[in-house]
VMD Tcl script that draws the C-alpha trace (Angstrom):
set ca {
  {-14.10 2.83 2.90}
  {-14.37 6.41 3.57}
  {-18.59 5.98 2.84}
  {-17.98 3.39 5.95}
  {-16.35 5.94 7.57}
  {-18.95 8.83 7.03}
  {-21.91 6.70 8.56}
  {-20.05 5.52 11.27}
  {-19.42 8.74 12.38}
  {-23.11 10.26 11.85}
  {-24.00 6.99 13.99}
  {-22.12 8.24 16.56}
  {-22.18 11.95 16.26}
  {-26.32 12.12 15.67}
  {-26.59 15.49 16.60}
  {-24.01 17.32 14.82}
  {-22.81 15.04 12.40}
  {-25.87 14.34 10.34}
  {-26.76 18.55 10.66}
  {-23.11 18.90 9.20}
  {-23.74 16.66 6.24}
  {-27.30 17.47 5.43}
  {-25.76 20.93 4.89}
  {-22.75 19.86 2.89}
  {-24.95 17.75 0.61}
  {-27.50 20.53 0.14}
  {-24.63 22.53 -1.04}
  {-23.05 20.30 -3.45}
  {-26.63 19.74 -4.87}
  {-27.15 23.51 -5.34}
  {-23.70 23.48 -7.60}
  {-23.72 20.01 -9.66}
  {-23.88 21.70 -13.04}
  {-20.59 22.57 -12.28}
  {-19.51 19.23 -10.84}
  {-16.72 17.11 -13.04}
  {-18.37 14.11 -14.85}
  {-16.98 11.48 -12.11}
  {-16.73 13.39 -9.43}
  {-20.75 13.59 -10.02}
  {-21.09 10.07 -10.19}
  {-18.90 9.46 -6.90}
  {-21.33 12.00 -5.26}
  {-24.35 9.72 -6.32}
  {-22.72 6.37 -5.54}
  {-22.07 8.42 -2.02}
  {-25.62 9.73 -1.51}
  {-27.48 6.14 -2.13}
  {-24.69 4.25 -0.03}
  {-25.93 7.35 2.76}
  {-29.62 7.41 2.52}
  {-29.56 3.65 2.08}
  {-27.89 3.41 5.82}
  {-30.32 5.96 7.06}
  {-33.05 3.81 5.93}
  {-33.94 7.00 3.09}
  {-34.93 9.40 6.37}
  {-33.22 12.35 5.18}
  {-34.83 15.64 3.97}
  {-35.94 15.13 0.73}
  {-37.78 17.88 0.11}
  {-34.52 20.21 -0.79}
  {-34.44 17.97 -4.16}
  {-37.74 19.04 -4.97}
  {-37.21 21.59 -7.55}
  {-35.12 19.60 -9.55}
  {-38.11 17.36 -10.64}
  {-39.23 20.79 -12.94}
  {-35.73 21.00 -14.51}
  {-34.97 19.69 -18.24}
  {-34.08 15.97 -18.37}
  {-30.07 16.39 -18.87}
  {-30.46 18.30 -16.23}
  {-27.05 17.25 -13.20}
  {-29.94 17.84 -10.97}
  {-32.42 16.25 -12.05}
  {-30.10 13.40 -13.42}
  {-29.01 12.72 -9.80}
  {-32.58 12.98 -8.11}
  {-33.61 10.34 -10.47}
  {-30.60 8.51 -10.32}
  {-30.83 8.24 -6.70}
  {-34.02 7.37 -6.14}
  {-33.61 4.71 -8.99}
  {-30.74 3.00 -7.31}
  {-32.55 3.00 -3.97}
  {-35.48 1.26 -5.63}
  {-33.20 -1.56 -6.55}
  {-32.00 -2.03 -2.93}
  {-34.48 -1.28 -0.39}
  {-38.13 -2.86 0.09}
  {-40.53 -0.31 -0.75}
  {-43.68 -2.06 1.30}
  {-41.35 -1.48 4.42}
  {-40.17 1.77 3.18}
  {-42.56 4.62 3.39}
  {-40.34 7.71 2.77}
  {-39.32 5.66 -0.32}
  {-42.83 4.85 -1.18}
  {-43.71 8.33 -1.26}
  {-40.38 9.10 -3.41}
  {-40.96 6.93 -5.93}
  {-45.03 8.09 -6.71}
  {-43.99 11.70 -6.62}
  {-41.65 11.35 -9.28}
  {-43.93 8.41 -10.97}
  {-40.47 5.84 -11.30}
  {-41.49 3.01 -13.20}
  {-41.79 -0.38 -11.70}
  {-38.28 -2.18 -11.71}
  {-39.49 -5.34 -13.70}
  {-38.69 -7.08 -16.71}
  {-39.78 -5.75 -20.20}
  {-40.55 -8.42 -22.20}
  {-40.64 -7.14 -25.71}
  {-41.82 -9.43 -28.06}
  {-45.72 -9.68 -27.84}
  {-48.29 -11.82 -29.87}
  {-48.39 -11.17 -33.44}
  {-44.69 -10.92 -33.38}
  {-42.18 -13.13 -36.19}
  {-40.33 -13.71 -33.49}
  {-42.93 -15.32 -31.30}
  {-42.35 -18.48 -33.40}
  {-38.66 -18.55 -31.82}
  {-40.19 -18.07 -27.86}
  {-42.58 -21.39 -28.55}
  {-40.27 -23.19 -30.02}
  {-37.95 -22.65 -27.02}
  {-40.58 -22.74 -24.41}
  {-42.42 -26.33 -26.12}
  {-38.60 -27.86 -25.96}
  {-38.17 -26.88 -21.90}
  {-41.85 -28.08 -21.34}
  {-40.89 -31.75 -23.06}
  {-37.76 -31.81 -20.92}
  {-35.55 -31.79 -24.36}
  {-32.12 -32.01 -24.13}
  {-29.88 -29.28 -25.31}
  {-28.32 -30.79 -28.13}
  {-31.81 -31.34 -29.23}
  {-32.85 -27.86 -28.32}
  {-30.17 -26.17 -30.12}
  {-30.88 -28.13 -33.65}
  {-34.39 -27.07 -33.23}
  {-33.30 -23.38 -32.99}
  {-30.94 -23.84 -35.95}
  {-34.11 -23.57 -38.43}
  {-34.48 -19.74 -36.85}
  {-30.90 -18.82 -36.28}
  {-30.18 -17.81 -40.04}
  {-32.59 -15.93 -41.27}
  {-32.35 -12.43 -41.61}
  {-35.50 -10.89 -40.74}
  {-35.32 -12.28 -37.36}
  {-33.81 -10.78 -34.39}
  {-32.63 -14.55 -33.08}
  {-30.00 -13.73 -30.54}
  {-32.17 -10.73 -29.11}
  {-35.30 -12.75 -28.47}
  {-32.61 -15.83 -27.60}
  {-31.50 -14.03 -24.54}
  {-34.81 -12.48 -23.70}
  {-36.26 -15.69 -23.59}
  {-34.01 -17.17 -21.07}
  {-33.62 -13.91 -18.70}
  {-37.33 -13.79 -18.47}
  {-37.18 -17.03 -17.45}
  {-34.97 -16.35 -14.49}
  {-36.31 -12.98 -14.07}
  {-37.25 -13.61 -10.17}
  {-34.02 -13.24 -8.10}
  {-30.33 -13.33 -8.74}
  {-29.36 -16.58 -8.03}
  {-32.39 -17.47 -10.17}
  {-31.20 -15.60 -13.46}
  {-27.63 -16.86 -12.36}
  {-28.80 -20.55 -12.56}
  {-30.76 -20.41 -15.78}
  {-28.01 -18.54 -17.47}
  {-26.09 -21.26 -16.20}
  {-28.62 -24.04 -17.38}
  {-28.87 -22.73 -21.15}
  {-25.24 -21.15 -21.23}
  {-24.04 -24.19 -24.32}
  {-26.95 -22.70 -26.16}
  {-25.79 -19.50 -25.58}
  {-22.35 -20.33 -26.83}
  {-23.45 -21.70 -29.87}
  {-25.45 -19.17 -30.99}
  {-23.40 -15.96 -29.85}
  {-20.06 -15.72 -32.00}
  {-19.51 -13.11 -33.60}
  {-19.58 -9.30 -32.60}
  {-23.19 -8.80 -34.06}
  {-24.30 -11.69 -32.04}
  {-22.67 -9.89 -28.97}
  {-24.18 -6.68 -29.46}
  {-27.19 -8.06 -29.82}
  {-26.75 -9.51 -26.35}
  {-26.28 -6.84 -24.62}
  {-29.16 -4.60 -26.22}
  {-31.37 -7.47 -25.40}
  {-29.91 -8.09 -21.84}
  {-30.67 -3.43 -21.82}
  {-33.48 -3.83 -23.08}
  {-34.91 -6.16 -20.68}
  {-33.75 -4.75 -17.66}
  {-33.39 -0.82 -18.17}
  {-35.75 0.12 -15.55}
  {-33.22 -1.66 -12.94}
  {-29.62 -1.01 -13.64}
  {-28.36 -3.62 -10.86}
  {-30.29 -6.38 -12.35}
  {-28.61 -4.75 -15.96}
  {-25.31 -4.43 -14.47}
  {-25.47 -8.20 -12.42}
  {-27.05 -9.84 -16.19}
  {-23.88 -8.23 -17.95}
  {-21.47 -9.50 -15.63}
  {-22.51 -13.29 -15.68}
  {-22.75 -13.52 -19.31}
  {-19.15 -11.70 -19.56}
  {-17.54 -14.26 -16.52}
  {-18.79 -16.89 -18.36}
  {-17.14 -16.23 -21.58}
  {-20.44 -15.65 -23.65}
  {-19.75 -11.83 -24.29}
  {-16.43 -10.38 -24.34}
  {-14.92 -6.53 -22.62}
  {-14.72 -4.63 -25.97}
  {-18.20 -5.82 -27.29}
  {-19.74 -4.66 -23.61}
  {-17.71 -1.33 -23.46}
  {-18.65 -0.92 -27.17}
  {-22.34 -1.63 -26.55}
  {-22.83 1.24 -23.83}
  {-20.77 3.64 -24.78}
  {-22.75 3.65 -28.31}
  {-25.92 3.71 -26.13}
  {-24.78 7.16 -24.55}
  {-22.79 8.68 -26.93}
  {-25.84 8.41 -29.94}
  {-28.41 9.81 -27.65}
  {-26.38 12.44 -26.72}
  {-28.06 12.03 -22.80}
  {-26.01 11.13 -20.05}
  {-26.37 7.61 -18.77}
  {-24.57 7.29 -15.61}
  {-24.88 3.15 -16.25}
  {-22.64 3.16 -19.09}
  {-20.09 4.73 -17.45}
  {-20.83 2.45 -14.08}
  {-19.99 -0.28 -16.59}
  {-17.40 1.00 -18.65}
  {-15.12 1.99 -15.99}
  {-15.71 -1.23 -14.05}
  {-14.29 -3.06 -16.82}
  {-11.81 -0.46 -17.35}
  {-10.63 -1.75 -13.59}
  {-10.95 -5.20 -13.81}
  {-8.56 -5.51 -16.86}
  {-6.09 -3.04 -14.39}
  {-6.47 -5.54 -11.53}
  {-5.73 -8.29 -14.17}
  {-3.03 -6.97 -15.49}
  {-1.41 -5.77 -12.06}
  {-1.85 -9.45 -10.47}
  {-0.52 -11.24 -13.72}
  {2.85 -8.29 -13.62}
  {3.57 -9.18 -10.33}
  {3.48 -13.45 -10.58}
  {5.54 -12.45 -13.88}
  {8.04 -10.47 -11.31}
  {8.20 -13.09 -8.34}
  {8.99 -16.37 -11.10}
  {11.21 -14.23 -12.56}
  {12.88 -14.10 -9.52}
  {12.93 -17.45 -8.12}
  {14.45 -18.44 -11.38}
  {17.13 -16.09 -11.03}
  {17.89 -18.36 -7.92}
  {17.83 -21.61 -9.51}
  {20.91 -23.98 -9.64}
  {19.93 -27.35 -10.27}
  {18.94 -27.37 -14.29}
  {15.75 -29.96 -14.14}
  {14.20 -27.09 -11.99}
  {15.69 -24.14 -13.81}
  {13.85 -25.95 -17.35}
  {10.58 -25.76 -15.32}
  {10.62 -22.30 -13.85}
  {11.86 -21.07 -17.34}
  {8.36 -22.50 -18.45}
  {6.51 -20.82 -15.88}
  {7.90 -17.51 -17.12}
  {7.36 -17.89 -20.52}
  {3.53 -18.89 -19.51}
  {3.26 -16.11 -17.39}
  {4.88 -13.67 -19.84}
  {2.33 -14.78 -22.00}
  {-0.58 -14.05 -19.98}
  {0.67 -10.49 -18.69}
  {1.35 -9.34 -22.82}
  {-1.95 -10.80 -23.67}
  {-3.52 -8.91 -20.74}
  {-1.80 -5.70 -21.63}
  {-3.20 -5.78 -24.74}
  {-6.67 -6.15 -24.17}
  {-6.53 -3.38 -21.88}
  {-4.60 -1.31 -24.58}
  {-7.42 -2.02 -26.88}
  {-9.98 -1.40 -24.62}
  {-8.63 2.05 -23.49}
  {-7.78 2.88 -27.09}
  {-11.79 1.91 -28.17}
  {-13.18 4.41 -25.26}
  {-11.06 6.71 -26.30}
  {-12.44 6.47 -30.51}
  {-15.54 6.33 -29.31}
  {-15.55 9.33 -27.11}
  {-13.65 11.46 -30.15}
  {-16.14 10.32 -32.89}
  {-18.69 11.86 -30.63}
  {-16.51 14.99 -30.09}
  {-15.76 14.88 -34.07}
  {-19.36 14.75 -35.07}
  {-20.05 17.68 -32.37}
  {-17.26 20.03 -33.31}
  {-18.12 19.58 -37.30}
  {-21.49 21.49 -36.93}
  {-22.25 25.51 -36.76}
  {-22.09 27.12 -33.60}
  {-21.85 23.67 -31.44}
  {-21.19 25.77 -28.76}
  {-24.43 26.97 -28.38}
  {-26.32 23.76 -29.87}
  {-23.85 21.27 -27.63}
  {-21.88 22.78 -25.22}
  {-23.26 21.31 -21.96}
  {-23.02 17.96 -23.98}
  {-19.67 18.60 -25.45}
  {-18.18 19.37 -21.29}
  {-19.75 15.74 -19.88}
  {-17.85 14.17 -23.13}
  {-14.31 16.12 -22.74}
  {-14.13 14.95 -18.99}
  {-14.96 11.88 -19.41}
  {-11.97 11.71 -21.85}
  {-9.86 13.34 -19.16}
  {-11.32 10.66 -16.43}
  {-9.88 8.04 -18.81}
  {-6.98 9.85 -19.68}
  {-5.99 10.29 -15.23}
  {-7.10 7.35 -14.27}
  {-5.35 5.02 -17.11}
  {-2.07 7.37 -17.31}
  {0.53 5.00 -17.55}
  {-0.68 3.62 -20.30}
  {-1.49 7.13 -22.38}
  {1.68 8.46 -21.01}
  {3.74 5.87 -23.15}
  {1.44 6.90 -26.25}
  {2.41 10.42 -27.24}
  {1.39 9.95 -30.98}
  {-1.66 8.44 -29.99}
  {-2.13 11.96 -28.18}
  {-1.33 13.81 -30.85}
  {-3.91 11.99 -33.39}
  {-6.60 12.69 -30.61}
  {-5.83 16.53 -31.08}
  {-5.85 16.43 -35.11}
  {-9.02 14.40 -34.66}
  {-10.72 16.59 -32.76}
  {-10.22 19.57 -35.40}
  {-7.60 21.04 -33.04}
  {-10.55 21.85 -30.31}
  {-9.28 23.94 -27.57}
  {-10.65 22.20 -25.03}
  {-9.59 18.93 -25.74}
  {-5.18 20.78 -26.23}
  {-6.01 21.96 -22.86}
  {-6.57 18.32 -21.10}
  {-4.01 16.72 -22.82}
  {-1.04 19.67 -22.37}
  {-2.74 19.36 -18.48}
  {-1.83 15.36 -18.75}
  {1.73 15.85 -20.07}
  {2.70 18.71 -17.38}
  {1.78 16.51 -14.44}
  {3.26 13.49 -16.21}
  {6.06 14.34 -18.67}
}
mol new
graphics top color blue
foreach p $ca { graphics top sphere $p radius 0.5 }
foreach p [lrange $ca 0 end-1] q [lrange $ca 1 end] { graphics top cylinder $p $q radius 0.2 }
display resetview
């Protein structure tokens, strides 16, 4: 709402408003190395949502230095970033200030990436697949012909599964949406257990890295319809970032939008626990009070199971983030070899630890662990004594 707000009032104020926040941008820009981890990604979500209204006129050319900075570089990150995301939303053959953009920096074309080639073991698995659609096979029938592939080990089956069937709804949305759709029993059958679901999502990366909406809209239809699950996706990209050691503002686009849906989950399901609980508080008759006592225990049921998920969720960013802090703090003089790494990781812990407080605020010893796990770093004793003076 408050983006809204912002371009409303540069529509309306032309002449000193947009001055103003040209200015205020150009300032921010100058001092993003010292920008907190989400506050940065806010500011990009921000700028794109701006330029995007402004149809990308805006003075570009006060980015310009940051394209001869080191990759890990905030600027740099965010030039990139921005000009990636703008890619994904505006039509470059209308767009000539985009046009130009995206050759200066030489962004690669926002397409599918097909991996497997000719020559490939796993070509034999694409055919098969591709001979069965071209007969008009049903999918019973397509499924026990991909049985004969699906067990042996030196294929990659449920990577060049999924590959298959996005790049055949590669075109639009509601295309990839309808094919997923189409071949979702197949999908269901063959993706069980959590290797199966990490291979997924790599392939579902993979295949759309150079356009994070199109990997970010993939991710979300396989996960709404039940073929991958929250922890296996949060799992998936935070391993993607945190082995790299580069920052990859889609992972954390991702994880914190699951992160939120869970919270959204769980608040709706709290709240019809709360009003039943009520109304059967009110009952008389005892035919009625039998049924609401039902509903309760059903909704009960759903708000624990809810809560946790998200406790396991919360508790698997948080592993993940200290393994990477553990493996960091272990070698000689990380200070000097990771420190700009070893910042983006610590606030990203505190993100998670503000934004989800209720739920570390009831886990003290689960605090405490974090602090012996982290070899007693001072940084991390710092967030968490921050966390229990605002909340204790």
């Amino acid at each position: 709402k408050y983006f809204v707000l912002i371009c409303e009032l540069c529509k309306y104020f032309k002449d000193v408003f947009n001055i103003v926040l040209k200015q205020a941008i150009e300032s921010i820009f100058n001092n993003l190395e010292h920008m907190n981890a989400a506050c940065f990604q806010r500011f990009v979500d921000f700028f794109v949502f701006y330029a995007n209204f402004l149809n990308c006129s805006f003075s570009w050319e006060i980015f310009d230095n940051a394209l001869n900075l080191d990759s890990n570089h905030p600027k740099k990150i965010f030039y990139l970033q921005v000009v990636s995301k703008l890619f994904c939303l505006v039509d470059v053959k209308k767009n000539e200030t985009l046009a130009k953009l995206i050759k200066k920096i030489n962004l690669p074309s926002p397409e599918l990436h097909f991996r497997i080639s000719t020559g490939d073991s796993e070509m034999d698995v694409v055919q098969s697949f591709v001979r069965c659609i071209k007969a008009k096979t049903s999918i019973p029938d397509i499924i026990k012909e991909l049985e004969q592939f699906s067990g042996n080990p030196n294929l990659k089956f449920v990577f060049v599964l999924v590959q298959t069937i996005l790049k055949g709804g590669f075109q639009t949305p509601t295309h990839t949406a309808h094919v997923i759709d189409k071949y979702l029993p197949i999908l269901k059958h063959f993706i069980v257990t959590e290797e199966d679901n990490k291979a997924c999502i790599e392939a579902a990366y993979d295949a759309w890295q150079k356009n994070l909406a199109k990997v970010k809209h993939v991710i979300q239809l396989l996960e709404q319809r039940k073929v991958i699950d929250p922890l296996s996706i949060v799992s998936g990209f935070l391993t993607l970032e945190l082995e790299s050691m580069r920052t990859n503002l889609l992972s954390w686009e991702i994880v914190s939008a699951q992160v939120s849906l869970l919270a959204c989950k769980f608040t709706r399901l709290r709240d019809n626990y709360r009003n039943i609980k009520m109304l059967h508080k009110g009952k008389v008759d005892e035919d009625s009070a039998d049924e609401t006592s039902k509903q309760l225990s059903n909704a009960k049921k759903e708000k624990d199971d809810v809560k946790e998920e998200r406790i396991q969720l919360l508790y698997l960013i948080v592993t993940k983030i200290f393994d990477s802090i553990s493996l960091i703090t272990k070698t000689p003089d990380y200070k000097k070899v990771s420190g700009t790494w070893l910042i983006y990781i610590l606030q990203r812990f505190q993100q998670i630890l503000f934004e989800n407080f209720e739920f570390f605020y009831h886990s003290q010893s689960l605090l405490q662990s974090i602090i012996e796990y982290s070899n007693n770093d001072e940084h991390v004793i710092e967030i968490i004594n921050r966390f229990q003076t605002i909340y204790t």
